[in-house]
Structures are given as C-alpha cells and as structure tokens.
N, C-alpha and C positions, 0 to 999 in steps of 0.2 A: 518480685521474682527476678534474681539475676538476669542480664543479657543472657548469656550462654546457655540457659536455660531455657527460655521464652524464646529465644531466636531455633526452632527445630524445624525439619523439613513437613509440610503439607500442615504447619501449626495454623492457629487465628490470625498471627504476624502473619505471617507468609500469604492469606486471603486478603488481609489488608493494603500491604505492599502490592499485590496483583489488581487489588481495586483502585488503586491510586493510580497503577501503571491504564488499566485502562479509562480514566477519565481521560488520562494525557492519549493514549490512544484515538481519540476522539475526534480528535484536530490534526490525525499526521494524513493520512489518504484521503480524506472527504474534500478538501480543498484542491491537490494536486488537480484531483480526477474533477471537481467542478469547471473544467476548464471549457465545456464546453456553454458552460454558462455568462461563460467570463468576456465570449471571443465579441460576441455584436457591444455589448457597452462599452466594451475598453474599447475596440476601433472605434466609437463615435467620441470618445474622448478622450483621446489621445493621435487621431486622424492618423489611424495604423490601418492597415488594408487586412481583412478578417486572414487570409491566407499567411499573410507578414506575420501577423500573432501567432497564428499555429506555431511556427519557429522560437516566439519566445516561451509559451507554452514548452515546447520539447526543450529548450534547454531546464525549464523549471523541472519538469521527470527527469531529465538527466544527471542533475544535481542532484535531487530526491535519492537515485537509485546507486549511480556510478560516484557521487563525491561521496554520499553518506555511506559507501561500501566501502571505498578507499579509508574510512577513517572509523569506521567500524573495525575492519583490521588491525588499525594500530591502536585502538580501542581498548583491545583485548590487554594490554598493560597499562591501562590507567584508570583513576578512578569515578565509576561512571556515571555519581554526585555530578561530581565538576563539570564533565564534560557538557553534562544535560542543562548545568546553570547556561555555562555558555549561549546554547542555542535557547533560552529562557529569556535570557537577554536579548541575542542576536534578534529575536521574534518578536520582542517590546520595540525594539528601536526602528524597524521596519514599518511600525503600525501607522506612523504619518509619514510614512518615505512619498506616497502617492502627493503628496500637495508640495513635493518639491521636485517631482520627478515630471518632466516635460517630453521626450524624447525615445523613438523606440531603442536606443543605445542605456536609457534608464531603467526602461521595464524590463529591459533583460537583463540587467545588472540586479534588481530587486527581488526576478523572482529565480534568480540563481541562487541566492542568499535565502529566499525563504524556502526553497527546494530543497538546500543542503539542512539548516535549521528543522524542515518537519521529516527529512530521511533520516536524520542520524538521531532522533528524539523517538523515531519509528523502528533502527534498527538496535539502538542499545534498550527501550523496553522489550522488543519483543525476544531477545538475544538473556537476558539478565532474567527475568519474572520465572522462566522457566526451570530456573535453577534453585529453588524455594521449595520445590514439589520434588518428591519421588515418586509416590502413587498413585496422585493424581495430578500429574505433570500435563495431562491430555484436558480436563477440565480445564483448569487453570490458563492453559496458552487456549482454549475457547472464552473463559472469560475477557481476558484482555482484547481479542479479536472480536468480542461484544461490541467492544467500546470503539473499535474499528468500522463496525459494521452500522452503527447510530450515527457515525461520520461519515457516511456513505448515506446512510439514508435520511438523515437530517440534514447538513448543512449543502446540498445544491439546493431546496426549497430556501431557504435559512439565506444562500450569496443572493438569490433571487429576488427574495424578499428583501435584503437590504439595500440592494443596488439601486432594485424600482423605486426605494420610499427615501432613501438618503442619499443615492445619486453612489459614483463609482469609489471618488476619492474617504466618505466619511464612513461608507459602509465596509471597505476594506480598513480603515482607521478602530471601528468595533469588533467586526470579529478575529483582528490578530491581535488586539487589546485580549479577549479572551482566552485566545490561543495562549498567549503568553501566560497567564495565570494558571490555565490547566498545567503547562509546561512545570513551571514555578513548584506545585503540587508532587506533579511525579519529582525533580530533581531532588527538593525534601525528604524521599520516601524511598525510591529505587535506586538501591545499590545491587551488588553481589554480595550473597548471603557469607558468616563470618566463617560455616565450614568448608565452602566452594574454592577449590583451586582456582588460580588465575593461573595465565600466563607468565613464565619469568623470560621469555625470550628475547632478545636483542633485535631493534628495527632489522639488522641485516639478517640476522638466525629467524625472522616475520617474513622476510621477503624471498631468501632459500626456500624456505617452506611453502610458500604458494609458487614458486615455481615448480616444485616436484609434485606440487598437487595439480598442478593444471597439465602435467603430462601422464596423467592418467586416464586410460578410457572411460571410468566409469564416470569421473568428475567433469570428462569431457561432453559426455551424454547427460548429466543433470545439470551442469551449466546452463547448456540450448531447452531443455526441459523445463527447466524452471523460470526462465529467463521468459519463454512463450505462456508458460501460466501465468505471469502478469501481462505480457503484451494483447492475450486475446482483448481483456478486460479495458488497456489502455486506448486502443483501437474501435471499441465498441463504443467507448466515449465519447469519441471525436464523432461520429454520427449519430448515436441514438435518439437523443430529442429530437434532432430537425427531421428525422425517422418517423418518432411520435406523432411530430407535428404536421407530417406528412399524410399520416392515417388518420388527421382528423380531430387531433386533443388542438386545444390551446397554447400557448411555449406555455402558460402556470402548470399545466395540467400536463407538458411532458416532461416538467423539472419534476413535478412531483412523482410519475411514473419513474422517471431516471432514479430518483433517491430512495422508490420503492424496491430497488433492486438490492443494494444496500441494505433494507431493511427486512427484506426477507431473508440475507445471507447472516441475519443474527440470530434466525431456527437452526443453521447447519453450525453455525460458529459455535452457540453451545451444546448441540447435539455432537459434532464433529468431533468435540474434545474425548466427551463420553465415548465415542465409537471406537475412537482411536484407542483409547484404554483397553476397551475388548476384543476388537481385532486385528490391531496392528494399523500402523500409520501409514504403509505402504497401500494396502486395499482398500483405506478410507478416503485418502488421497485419490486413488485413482477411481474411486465412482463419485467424486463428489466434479469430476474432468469430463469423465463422462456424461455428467447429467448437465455440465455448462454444454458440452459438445450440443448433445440434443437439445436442449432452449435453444442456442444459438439459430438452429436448425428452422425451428419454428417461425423464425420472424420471417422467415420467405413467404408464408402465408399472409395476408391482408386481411384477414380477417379481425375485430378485437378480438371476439374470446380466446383466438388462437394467441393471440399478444400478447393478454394476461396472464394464460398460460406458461408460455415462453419467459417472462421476467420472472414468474416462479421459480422454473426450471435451473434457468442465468443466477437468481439469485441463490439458491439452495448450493448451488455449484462453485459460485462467487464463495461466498462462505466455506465451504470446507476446504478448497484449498487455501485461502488466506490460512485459515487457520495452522493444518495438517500440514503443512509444508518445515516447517520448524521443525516441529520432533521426528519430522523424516530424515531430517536433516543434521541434528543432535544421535538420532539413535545409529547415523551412520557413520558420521567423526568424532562421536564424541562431544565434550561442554566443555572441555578445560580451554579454550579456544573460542569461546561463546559467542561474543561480536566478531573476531574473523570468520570464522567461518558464515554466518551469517550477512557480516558484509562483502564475504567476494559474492554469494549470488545474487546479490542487491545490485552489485553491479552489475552483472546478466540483465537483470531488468530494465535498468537506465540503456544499457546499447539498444535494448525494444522499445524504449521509450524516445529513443532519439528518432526512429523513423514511423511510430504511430500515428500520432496526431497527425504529421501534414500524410500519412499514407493515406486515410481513415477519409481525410476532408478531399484531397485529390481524390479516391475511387469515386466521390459521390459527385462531385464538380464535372470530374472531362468525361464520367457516364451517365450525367442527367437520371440519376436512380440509385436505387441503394441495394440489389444484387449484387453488385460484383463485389461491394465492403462488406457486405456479410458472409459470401461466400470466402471470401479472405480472411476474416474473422472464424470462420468455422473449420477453414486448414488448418491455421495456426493453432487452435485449440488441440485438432487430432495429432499436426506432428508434435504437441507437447506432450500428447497420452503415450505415444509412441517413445519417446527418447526416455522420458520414467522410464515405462517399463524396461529398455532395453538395459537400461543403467542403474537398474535396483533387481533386476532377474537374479542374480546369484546371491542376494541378500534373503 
C-alpha cells in the first residue's frame, strides 16, 4: 500500500506512531518529578546540603518547562525526526556524566541538560501525536499520557530501587541508558503527519507572533492557569514522601505511595481522552482540577484510609489534566503552530517550577509540619480552576 494511502488520519499507522510516542512518554515527567527521591542520596554523595539540591532540582524543571518551551516554539519549523535525535543523543551522553561530575556547579549543569533533553522530547510528542487523529484525537492524546502516567508511577520505586542496590552514580548510568533507547524509538517513528500543515513562519514573524499573543486576556488567564496546573503537582512533590513517612509508611512504602499517584492517573489519562471526545475538553479538564482540588484537601486528615483516598483523588485528577490540557489548547489556537503553541505554556510551567521545590521544602522545614504546604498546595490548585475558567468562559 502506498505511503499516501496508509498514512490517514485516526488509521493503524497513526496508533502505532502514538504508541511509540508513548513509550518515549515514559521517561519525560517520572524522572523530573522523582526529585524528591533524588534529594538525601545525592546530598550524601555529592556533600550538597538537601536545601542546596532543591535549587538544582528547580533548575532541572526549569529547563524541563522554560528551555523545552522556548524551543518548542521554534520547533514549530523544523523537523521533529531530528530534533528528537538530538536530545536521544543529548540523554545517551549524560548517562555517565555522574562519575565525572564532582561539584554542585556540575549537577547543575547535568541536570539542566537533562531537564531540557526530557522537556523538549515531552513537548514535541505530545505537540505532534495529536495531529494523526481527528476523531479520536482525545483517546489518542490519553494514550500517550498512559505512558506518562507509568513514568510517574513506576520509575520513583524504579530511582529507589536502583540507587539503594547500585548506589547513586551507576543507577543513574542505567536508567538514562534506558531513557535513551526509548527516546531513540520515538525519534524513528514521531514525525508530523504528511497531510498536517506546519508552520512557514520566519524566527522574527515566531517571535511577532507570541508577542501579540501574550497581550491578550484570554492567553493571559491560561498562561497563570495552566502554568498552576503543573505547579500544584510540582510542589506536592517536594513533600509528599517525607509526608508518607511522616504518617507512618517506610521511605519504600512512601516511594511506592508517591508512584501510586502516577499510577492511578493512568484510569483518567485513558478515561479522560474518551470524556474529552464526548463532552468537550473544557468540562473534562475542569473536573479532572476539581477532583486534584479535593484529594489535595484530604491529606489534612491523618488518618490512612483518609490517605489512600486522597492519592486516589490526586491521582484521577493528576491524570486528566496531564492529559486534557492539549486539545484544550489545540481546540483553542488551532495545530498549524503545534510545538509553539505548546511550548509557550511549557514555559508557564518552568516559572512554577522555579519556586516549587525549595517553596514545598521551606513550608515543611521553618513550620515543623506539613499544613501550611498542603494548604498552599490546595490554593494553587483553586487559583488554577479559577483563571481556566475565567479564560475559557467565552469559548
């Protein structure tokens, strides 16, 4: 069967391509967000003071969110093969940087690199896969979010377990060994489809262009919106094991709670997609905010069943908007733009990624408790429910 033929929108190609994207999905957010796995082994070896880390941490989200958006943007005119070899590579060459890096000026140089690497591998699949589908465009961007959500619930047991049994430098030497292969996969396989418009626009006619977009109300309200729908989550991070651990699990047993959150947010990721197809991505999006609001809500209780509850909740909620935030986002500017658009609110995310982690570790540190981060955790949540809606009302 010819290419032109076999290459159709919502075809067997097009599930295949979307399954490829989400293996590589796998390895872009499970890692960022294992950082609070990350913080006691690397201080003892690397004799970084747990607080010091939090700062390299945030710059690795920062990169993650704010580099991989910036080049997401310019993304949008080149071909997204190549670009994904790149950070294929970038991620292979990384995977023994640890046995030569001595210096907290090195681990923040490493995981700046791998921040930009699993953002921009995070924003051109999830930016590209969705443009393969027209009727089940909402499935689709839940499968890939699948494979999101197994990265989230598998690899913080997965850093844990390798750190404990191989120590810091050879168990980070494995799993970005891995990383890279999945990487490798998608680059072979996720392009933009041969009927999909791209961009023909000029760096300067890119850079016009997100200027008159950003002085827009509505783009100014889902900026801070969207930007807080990752921060609740990045914030939640910086405490919740030592949270766990506080109530009574094990650190095993609150890594593995931590990645169960992740793992529950893969019922809404492919539930979410389907929802989105029947009732619009705007309503699906915003109860999937509302039901993170309420988990959040729960963890003020001490109780476990109230606990277990609650990571239900977080995760169901976690889930649909990873997912539903794309085609809320496509259905509002349009695809021909696919990675800019995309990566300017990538970058909203990195500016909340830059004050998470040490916000998250400070509430719990100079209040001896974890009230006042969850309670900050649960604002951030509602002013995100609130700027959606105010900036998706007349849609």
């Amino acid at each position: 069967m010819p290419n032109s033929v076999a290459e159709t929108p919502d075809s067997p190609r097009s599930w295949g391509v979307a399954l490829a994207g989400a293996i590589g999905m796998v390895f872009t957010f499970g890692t960022p967000l294992s950082y609070g796995i990350f913080r006691q082994p690397f201080s003892e070896a690397f004799a970084v003071s747990p607080v010091a880390l939090s700062g390299v941490f945030s710059v690795m989200l920062c990169t993650f969110f704010i580099g991989s958006g910036i080049i997401g943007v310019f993304s949008a005119r080149l071909p997204i093969r190549g670009v994904l070899f790149v950070c294929t590579v970038a991620t292979g060459l990384l995977a023994p940087s640890l046995y030569a890096v001595e210096s907290y000026l090195g681990l923040a140089v490493v995981f700046a690199v791998l921040g930009l690497a699993l953002g921009t591998v995070f924003v051109l699949i999830a930016s590209v896969i969705p443009r393969w589908f027209e009727e089940r465009r909402g499935a689709a961007t839940g499968l890939i979010f699948v494979g999101n959500g197994l990265g989230l619930f598998l690899l913080p047991p997965i850093w844990e377990t390798a750190i404990t049994t191989l120590g810091v430098r050879r168990g980070f030497l494995v799993i970005m060994s891995a990383t890279a292969l999945a990487f490798l996969l998608a680059s072979s396989l996720c392009r933009r489809p041969r009927w999909a418009t791209q961009s023909t626009l000029t760096t300067a006619a890119l850079l016009s262009w997100v200027r008159q977009l950003s002085r827009t109300r509505t783009f100014q309200l889902l900026f801070v919106g969207f930007a807080l729908a990752f921060a609740w989550y990045q914030l939640l991070a910086a405490y919740a094991i030592d949270l766990f651990v506080a109530r009574g699990l094990t650190s095993t047993e609150a890594s593995t709670m931590f990645g169960l959150i992740g793992g529950v947010s893969i019922v809404s990721r492919i539930g979410g997609g389907y929802l989105a197809d029947a009732m619009g991505s705007r309503r699906a999006f915003l109860s999937s905010l509302g039901c993170a609001a309420f988990g959040i809500s729960l963890l003020l209780a001490p109780q476990y069943s109230v606990l277990a509850v609650a990571i239900v909740l977080v995760g169901l909620g976690l889930g649909g908007c990873a997912t539903l935030y794309i085609p809320l986002l496509l259905q509002i500017y349009g695809s021909e733009k696919d990675t800019a658009i995309i990566g300017i609110f990538n970058v909203g995310g990195g500016l909340g990624a830059l004050a998470m982690p040490p916000l998250g570790t400070a509430s719990v540190d100079y209040t001896d408790g974890y009230t006042v981060a969850i309670l900050l955790t649960l604002a951030v949540t509602l002013v995100s429910f609130w700027a959606v809606v105010s900036g998706t009302s007349s849609r």
